[in-house]
N, C-alpha and C positions, 0 to 999 in steps of 0.2 A: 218560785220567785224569791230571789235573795233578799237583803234588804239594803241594798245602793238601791236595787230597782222598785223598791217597795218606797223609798224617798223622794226619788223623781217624779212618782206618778203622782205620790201626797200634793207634793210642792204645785206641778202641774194642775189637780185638779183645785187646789187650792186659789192661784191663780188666775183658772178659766172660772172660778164660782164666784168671783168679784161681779157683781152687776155695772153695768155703764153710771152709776148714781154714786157708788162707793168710788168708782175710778173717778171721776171729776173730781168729788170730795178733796179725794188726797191728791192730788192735782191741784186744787185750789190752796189745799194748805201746803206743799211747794211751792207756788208762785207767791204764797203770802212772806215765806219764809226767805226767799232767794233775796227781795232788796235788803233786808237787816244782815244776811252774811257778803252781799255785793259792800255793805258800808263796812263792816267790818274787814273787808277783804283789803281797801281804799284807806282807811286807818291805820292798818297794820303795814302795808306800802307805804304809807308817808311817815310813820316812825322808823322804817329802815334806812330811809334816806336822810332824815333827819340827824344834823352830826349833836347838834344838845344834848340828844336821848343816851348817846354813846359817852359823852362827857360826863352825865350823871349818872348813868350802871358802871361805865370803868374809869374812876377817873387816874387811876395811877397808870391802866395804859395809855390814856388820850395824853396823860401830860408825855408820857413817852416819845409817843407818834409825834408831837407838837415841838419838843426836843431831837425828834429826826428831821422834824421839815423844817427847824432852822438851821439845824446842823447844817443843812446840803443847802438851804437856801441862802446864807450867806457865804459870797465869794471868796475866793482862794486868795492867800495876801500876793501885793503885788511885786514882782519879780521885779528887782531893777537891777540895769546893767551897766556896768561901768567901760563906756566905751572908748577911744583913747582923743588924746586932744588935739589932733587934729580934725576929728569928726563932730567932736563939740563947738570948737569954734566954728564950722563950718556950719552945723546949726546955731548955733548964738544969733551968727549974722544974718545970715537967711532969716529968723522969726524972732529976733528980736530981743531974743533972752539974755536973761544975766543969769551967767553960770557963777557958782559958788561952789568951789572944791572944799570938800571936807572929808577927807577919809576917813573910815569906818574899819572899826573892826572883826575878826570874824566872830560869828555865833558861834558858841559851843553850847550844845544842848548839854544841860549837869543829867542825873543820874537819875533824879527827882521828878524832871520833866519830862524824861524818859518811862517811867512809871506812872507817872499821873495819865500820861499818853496812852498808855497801854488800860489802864483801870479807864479811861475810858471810852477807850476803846469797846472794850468788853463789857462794859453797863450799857452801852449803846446797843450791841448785837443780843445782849439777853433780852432787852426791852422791845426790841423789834419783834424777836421770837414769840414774844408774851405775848404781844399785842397780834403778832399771828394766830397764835393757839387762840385768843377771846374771840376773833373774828370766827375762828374756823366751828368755834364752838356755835356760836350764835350762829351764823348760815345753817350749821347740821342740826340743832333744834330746831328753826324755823322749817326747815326742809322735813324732817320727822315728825312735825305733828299733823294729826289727823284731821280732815276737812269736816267741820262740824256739821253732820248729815238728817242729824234729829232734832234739830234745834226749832222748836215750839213756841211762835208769839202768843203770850196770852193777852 
């Protein structure tokens, strides 16, 4: 007999030499143990949904993320069009309006605004990133630890 098969049998007879009295026992102290890791389970699900919990472990990413969602949350400026005047007058009258001609001249974006644009640009997409990497970190922690199996109320 080798000794894989000198294992199996130990384990086996091991097993079968549990009386029905030891098997309830640890039975019983399973079932004593399962509601403390069911709340634990329920605690640890509601700090992941919780956005506080994330604002106090990262707050240089949250301000981030909070700096993305106004970035996109605030609308784009508004495009106006200079149309010619006949079509003004023709709304003037129809709604009532007092048009007021005042020409404008064009934007030129300086060199400055150019740059600031671009810087940031790119603090916005490193922060996004970061704030990728913190997430991806935290899910693969939470995903990699071990279901507490011996856990003992005294």
């Amino acid at each position: 007999m080798n000794l894989t098969n000198t294992t199996s049998v130990r384990s086996t007879m091991t097993a079968d030499s549990r009386t029905p009295d030891e098997i309830r026992r640890q039975m019983d102290i399973i079932r004593a143990n399962l509601g403390g890791e069911v709340d634990g389970l329920v605690s640890n699900a509601q700090q992941l949904v919780d956005w506080r919990h994330y604002v106090r472990a990262f707050p240089w990413g949250s301000l981030g993320v909070a700096a993305a969602l106004g970035y996109f949350a605030v609308p784009r400026r508004l495009e106006i069009t200079s149309p010619d005047a006949d079509t003004l007058e023709r709304l003037a009258k129809n709604n009532r309006l007092v048009v007021k001609h005042t020409p404008r001249g064009e934007e030129k974006r300086g060199l400055l605004m150019s740059v600031a644009n671009l810087t940031g640009n790119m603090l916005l997409r490193a922060g996004l990133a970061y704030v990728g990497q913190q997430i991806g970190k935290i899910v693969g922690d939470h995903a990699a630890q071990p279901s507490p199996e011996g856990v003992h109320v005294a």
